[in-house]
C-alpha positions in Angstrom: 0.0 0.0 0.0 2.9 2.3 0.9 4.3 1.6 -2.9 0.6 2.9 -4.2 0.7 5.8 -2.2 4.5 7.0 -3.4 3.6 6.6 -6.9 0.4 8.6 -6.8 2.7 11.5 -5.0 2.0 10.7 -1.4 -1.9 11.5 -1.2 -1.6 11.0 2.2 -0.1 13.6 3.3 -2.1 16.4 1.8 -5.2 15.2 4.1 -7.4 17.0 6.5 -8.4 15.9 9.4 -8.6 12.0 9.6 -11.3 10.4 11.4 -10.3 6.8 11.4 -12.9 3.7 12.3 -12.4 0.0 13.0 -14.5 -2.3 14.7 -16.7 -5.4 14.2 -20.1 -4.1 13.6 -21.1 -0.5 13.3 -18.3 1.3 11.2 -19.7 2.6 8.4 -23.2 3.8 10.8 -20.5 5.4 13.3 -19.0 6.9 9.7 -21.9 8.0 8.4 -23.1 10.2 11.9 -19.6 12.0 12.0 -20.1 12.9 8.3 -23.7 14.1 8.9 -22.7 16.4 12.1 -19.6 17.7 10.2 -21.4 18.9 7.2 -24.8 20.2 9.5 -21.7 22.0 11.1 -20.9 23.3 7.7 -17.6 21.4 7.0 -16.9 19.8 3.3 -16.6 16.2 3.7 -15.0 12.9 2.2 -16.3 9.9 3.3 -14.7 6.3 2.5 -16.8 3.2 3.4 -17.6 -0.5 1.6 -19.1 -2.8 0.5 -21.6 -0.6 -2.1 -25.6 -1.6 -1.8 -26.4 -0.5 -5.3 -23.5 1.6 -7.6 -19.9 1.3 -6.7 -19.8 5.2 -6.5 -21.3 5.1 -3.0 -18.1 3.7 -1.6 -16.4 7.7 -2.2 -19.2 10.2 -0.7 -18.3 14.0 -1.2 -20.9 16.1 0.8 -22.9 13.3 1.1 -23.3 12.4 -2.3 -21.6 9.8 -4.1 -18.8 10.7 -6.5 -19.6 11.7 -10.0 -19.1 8.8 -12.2 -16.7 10.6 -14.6 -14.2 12.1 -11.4 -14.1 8.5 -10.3 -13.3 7.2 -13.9 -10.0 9.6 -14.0 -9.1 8.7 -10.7 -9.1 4.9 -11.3 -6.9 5.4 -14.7 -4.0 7.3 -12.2 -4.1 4.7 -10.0 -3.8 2.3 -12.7 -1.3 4.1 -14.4 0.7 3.8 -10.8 -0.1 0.2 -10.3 1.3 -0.6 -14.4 4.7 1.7 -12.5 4.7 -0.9 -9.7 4.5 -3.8 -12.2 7.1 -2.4 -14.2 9.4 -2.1 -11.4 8.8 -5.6 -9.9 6.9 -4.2 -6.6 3.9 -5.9 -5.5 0.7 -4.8 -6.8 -2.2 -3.5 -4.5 -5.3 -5.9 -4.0 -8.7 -4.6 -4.5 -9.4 -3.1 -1.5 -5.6 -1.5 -1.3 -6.6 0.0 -5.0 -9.8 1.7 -3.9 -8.3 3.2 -0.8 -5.5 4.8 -3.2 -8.7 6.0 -5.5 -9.9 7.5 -2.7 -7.2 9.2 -1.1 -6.2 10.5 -4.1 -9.5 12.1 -5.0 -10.1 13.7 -1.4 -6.1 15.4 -2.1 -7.4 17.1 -5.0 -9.8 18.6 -3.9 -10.7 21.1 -1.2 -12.4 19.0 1.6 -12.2 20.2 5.6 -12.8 16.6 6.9 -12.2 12.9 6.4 -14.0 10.0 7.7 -11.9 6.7 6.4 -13.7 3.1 7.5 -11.1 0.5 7.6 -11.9 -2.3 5.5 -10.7 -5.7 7.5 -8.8 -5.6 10.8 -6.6 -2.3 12.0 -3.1 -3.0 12.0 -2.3 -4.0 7.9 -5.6 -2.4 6.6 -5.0 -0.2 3.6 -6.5 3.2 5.4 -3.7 2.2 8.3 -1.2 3.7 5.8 -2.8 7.3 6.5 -0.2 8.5 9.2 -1.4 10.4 12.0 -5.5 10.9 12.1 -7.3 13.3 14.5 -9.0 10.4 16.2 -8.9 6.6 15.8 -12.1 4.9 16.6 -12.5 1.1 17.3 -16.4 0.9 17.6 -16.6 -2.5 19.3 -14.9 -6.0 18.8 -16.8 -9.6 18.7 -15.9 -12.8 16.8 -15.2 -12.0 12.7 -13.2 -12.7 10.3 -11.5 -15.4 12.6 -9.4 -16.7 9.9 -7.8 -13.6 9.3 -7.8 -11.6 12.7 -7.5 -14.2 14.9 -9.9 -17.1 16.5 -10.4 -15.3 20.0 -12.1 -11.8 20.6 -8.5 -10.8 22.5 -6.7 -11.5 19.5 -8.8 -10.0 17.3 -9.0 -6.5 19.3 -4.7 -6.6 19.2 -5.2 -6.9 15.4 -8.2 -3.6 15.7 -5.7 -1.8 18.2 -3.2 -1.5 15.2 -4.3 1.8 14.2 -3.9 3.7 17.5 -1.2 6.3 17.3 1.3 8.2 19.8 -0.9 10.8 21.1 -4.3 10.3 19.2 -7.2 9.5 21.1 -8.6 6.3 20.4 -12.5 5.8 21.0 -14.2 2.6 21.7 -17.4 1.6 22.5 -16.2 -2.2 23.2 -17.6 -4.0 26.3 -15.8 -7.1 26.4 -13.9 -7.0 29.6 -10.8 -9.1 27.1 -11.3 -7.1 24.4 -10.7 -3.6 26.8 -7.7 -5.4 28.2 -6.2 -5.8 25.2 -7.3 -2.3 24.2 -5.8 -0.4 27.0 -2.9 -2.4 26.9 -1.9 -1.6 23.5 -3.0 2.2 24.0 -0.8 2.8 26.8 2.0 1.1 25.3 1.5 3.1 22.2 0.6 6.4 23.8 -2.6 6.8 22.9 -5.2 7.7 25.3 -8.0 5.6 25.4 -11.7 6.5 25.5 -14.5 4.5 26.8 -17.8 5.2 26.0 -20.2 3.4 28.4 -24.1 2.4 28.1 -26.9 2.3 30.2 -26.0 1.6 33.8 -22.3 2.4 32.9 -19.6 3.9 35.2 -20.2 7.8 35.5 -17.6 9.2 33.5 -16.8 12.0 35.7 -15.6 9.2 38.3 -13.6 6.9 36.3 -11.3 8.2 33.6 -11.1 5.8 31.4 -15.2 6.5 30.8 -15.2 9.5 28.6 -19.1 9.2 27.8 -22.1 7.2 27.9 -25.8 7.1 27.0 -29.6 6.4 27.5 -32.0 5.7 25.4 -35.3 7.4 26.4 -37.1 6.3 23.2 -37.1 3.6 20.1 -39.2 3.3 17.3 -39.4 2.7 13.5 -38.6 7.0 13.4 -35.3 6.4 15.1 -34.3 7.3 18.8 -34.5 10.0 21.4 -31.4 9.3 24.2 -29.2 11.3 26.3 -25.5 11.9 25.9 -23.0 12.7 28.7 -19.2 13.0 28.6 -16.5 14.5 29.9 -17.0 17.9 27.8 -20.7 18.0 27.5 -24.0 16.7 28.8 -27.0 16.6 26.1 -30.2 16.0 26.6 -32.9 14.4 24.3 -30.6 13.7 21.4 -32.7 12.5 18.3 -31.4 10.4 15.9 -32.6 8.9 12.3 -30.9 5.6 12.3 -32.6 3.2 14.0 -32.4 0.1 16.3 -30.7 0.5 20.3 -27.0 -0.5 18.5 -26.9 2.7 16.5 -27.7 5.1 19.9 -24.3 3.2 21.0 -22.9 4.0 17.9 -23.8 7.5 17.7 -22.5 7.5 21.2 -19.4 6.8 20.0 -19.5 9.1 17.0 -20.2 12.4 19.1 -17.3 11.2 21.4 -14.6 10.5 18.4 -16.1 14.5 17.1 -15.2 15.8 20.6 -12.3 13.9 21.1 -10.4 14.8 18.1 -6.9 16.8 18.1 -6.0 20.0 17.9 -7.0 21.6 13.8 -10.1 19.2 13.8 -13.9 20.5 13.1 -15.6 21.9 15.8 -19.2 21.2 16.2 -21.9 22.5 18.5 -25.2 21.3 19.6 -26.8 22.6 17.1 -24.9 20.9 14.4 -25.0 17.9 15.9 -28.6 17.6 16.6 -29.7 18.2 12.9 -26.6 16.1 11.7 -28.1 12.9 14.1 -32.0 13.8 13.0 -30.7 13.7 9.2 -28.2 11.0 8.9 -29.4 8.5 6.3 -27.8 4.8 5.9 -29.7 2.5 3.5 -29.5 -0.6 4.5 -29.1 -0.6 8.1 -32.3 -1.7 9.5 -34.1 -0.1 7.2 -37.8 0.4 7.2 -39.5 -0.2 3.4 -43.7 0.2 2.5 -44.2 -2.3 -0.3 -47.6 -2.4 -1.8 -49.1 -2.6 1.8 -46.2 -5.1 2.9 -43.6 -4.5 6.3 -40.3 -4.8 5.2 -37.1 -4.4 7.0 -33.5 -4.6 5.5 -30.4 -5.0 7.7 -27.4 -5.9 6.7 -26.4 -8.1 10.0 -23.2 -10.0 8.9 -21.9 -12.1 11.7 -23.4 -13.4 15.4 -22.8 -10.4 17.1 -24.9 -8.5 14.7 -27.4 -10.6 14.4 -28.1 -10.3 18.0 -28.1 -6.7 17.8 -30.9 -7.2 15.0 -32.7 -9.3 17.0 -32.7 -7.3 20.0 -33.9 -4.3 18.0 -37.1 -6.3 16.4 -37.9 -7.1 20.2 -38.0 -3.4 20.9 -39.7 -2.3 17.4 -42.3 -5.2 17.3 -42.4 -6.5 20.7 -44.2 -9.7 20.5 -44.4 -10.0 17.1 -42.8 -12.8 14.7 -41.5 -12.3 11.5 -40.9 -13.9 7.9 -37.1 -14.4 7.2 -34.9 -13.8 4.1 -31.5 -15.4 5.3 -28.5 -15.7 3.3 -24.7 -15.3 4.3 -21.0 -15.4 3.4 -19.4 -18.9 3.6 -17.0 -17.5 5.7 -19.2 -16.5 8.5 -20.6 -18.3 11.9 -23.3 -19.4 10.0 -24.8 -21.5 12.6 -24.2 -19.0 15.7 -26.1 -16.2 13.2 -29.3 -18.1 12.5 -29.2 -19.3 16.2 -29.7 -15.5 17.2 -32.0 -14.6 14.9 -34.4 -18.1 15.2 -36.5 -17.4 17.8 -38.3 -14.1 15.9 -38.7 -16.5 12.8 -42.0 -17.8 12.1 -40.7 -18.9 8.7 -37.4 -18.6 6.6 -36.3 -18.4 2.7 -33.1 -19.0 2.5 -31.4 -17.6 -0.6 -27.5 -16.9 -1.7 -26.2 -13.4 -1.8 -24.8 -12.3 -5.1 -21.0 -13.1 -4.1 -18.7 -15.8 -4.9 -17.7 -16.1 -1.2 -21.8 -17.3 -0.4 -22.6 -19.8 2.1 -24.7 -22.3 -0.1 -28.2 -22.0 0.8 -28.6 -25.8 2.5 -25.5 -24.1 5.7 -28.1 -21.6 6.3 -31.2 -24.0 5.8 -30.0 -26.7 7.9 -28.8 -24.1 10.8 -32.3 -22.4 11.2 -34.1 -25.8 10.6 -32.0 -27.4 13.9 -33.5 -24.2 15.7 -36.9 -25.2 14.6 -38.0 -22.8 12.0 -39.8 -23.5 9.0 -37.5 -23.6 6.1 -37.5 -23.4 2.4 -34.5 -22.6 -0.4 -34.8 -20.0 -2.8 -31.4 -19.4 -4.2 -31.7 -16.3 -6.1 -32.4 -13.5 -3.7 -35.1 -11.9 -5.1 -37.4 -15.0 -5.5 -36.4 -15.6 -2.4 -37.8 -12.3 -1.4 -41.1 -13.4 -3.6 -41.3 -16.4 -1.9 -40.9 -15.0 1.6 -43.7 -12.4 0.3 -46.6 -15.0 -0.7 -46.0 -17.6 1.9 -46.0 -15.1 4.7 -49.9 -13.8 6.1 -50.3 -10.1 4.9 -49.8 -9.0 8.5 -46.3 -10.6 8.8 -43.6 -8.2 8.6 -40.9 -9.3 6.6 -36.9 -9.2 7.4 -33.9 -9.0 5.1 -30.5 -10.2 6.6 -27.2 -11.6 6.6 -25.0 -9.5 4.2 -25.1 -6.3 2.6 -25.0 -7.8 -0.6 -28.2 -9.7 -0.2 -29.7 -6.6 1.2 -28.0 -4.3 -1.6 -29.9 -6.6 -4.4 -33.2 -6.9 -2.4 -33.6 -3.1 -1.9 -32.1 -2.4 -5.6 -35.4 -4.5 -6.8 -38.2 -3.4 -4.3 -36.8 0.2 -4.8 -37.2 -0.5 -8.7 -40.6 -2.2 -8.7 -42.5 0.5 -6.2 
C-alpha cells in the first residue's frame, strides 16, 4: 500500500483531518453520523466506506453524495497508471481493496475537503486506510468474533489486530464492552501512547468518576422513526438527542460518534449542539435496519453480517415489534458463523427463505437452511435472492412483517429491486 501511495505522489499527506474507524459491527453507521454532524456543522466532507448496496460510486461520498461517475473514472486510470509503474518495477501490486483506498485518497487530495471519515476495510493493524499516518481520532467501535481466519480465532486476539491503528498521542475511542477485548485495548494504547476512550451504556460507570469513561448514553425512546437518548461526557451533557438511524445498537454507535467528534486533536472540526442535533436527526444509511412500504407489505432490510450483529438485530425487532414474529430472508458469506447467526436470529422466525447473496464467497443456501431448521424454524431454499424475497412475500400472512439479513449484498440486491418495482 505504501508503494501505491508513493507513486500517486503521497496523497496521504495532503489530508485533512482523519477520522479513522475500525470495529466489528457498526463502522460505516459510526461513519456515516460523523459525516452528517460535520457537514450540518458546515464542514466539506470525504467519506470512504464499503461494500456498495447498489453503484460502486457510493463507496467515495463527497458532501454526502456519491462521487460523479466521470471524477471516479479519472481517478481509477492514475491509479492504474501507478499500479502498471509498480509492475514495471517488480513491486507488488495492490489488491482490491488497497486499490480503492488509493482511489480515494487521491480524490479527497485534489480537492478542497475540511474533513475525512476513512472506514477501515478488515482488521486495523495491515488495513489499507492504516497507511494514513497520524488521524485526529482513531475509533474502534466494538470487537466480537469476525473474520476469525484472518484476525485471529479469539475476541483478544482479534481487538490486538483492531488496536493496530492507534497512534502516539491520538485519542482512540471505543465503544467495546468485552472486559478481554478492553484489556487488550488499554494495553496496547498505553503502550502506544494513545489515550484511550470508553464510552459506556446504560447503567455504565459515571464518566466524571472513572477516567477511562469519557461518555455514555440512555436511550429514552425507540421506534421505526429512530431514537431520542441522552449523551453525557467529559465535555458536554446533552439531553434528548434524536437520531434517524434506528435500532438500540446505533444510539451506542452515535455515542461513539459524538465522542470521536469531541475527542479529536487540535486543527479538527468543531461542532456544536446545534450541528449535531440536525446532523443525528438527518443522517441516512440505507440498508441498516431499514424500514420499506411495499404495496401494503412490512419490510425491514439489515445488513447483519456475523453473530454479534445478528443479536443486535434481534434485539432491536424485540424493541420495534415487541411480541411479534417475522418472515425471514436469510442468506450469508461462507465464511461466517453461519450457525451461531441463524441461532440469534431463530427465535423471531416464524418462517425462513433462505437464498445466496450475489458473491462468490456465499454460504450455499442448505449451511443456512439446515442451521435455522435445527432451531426449529420452517424452512424453504430459494437461491436467487429476489425469488427468495417473492417467496418469503406470498407464503408469509399479509400482517407478517418481513426481514432481510445476513449480508449487505443480499440486502443491496433486495432493496435495488423493491426500490425498482415501487
Amino acid at each position: 500500500m505504501r508503494d501505491l501511495l508513493a507513486a500517486l505522489g503521497h496523497p496521504e499527506r495532503l489530508l485533512p483531518p482523519v477520522y479513522h474507524i475500525a470495529g466489528t459491527n457498526g463502522k460505516g453507521s459510526t461513519a456515516c453520523l460523523i459525516e452528517a454532524v460535520l457537514r450540518a456543522a458546515g464542514y466539506r466532507t470525504a467519506l470512504f466506506t464499503s461494500p456498495h448496496l447498489s453503484r460502486y460510486e457510493e463507496r467515495f461520498s463527497f458532501d454526502g453524495r456519491p462521487v460523479a461517475p466521470r471524477e471516479l473514472a479519472a481517478a481509477v486510470e492514475r491509479v492504474r497508471e501507478a499500479v502498471a509503474d509498480l509492475a514495471a518495477a517488480g513491486k507488488e501490486t495492490p489488491t482490491e481493496f488497497e486499490f480503492a483506498t488509493g482511489v480515494f485518497l487521491d480524490m479527497v487530495a485534489r480537492r478542497r475537503t475540511g474533513a475525512v471519515i476513512l472506514e477501515a476495510g478488515l482488521g486495523g493493524r495491515y488495513d489499507a486506510t492504516n497507511a494514513v499516518p497520524r488521524p485526529a481520532v482513531s475509533v474502534i467501535t466494538n470487537v466480537a468474533l469476525d473474520h476469525t481466519d484472518r484476525l485471529g480465532r479469539t475476541v483478544a486476539e482479534i481487538a490486538r489486530d483492531k488496536a493496530g491503528i492507534a497512534r502516539p498521542g491520538v485519542p482512540l475511542v471505543t465503544g467495546a464492552a468485552d472486559p478481554e477485548a478492553l484489556a487488550v485495548l488499554e494495553e496496547i494504547c498505553s503502550a502506544t501512547g494513545a489515550p484511550l476512550l470508553r464510552v459506556a451504556g446504560d447503567g455504565g460507570e459515571e464518566p466524571r468518576r472513572d477516567p477511562r469513561v469519557a461518555a455514555r448514553y440512555r436511550v429514552r425512546e425507540l421506534g421505526p422513526g429512530g431514537a431520542r437518548w441522552d449523551f453525557e461526557s467529559v465535555w458536554v451533557s446533552w439531553r434528548d438527542l434524536p437520531l434517524a438511524l434506528v435500532g438500540r445498537h446505533q444510539v451506542a454507535n452515535a455515542a461513539v460518534a459524538l465522542t470521536a467528534l469531541l475527542a479529536a486533536g487540535e486543527g479538527a472540526p468543531v461542532v456544536d449542539e446545534e450541528a449535531v442535533r440536525r446532523g443525528l436527526a438527518t443522517a441516512r444509511w440505507p440498508g441498516r435496519l431499514e424500514r420499506l412500504e411495499w404495496h401494503g407489505r412490512e419490510i425491514w432490510l439489515d445488513g447483519a453480517h456475523n453473530p454479534a450483529g445478528m443479536a443486535a438485530l434481534a434485539r432491536a425487532l424485540r424493541d420495534l415489534l415487541p411480541g411479534r414474529p417475522v418472515a425471514l430472508v436469510f442468506g450469508m458469506l461462507d465464511d461466517k458463523d453461519v450457525e451461531a447467526a441463524a441461532a440469534a436470529i431463530a427465535p423471531l422466525a416464524a418462517l425462513a427463505v433462505v437464498t445466496e447473496p450475489d458473491s462468490p464467497r456465499a454460504a450455499p443456501a442448505e449451511r443456512g437452511a439446515e442451521a435455522l431448521a435445527a432451531c426449529g424454524v420452517p424452512v424453504v431454499i430459494e437461491r436467487d435472492p429476489v425469488e427468495a424475497l417473492r417467496r418469503a412475500l406470498a407464503e408469509a400472512s399479509p400482517g407478517l412483517p418481513l426481514v432481510a439479513a445476513g449480508s449487505l449484498y443480499l440486502v443491496g440486491a433486495l432493496r435495488a429491486w423493491l426500490c425498482q418495482e415501487s
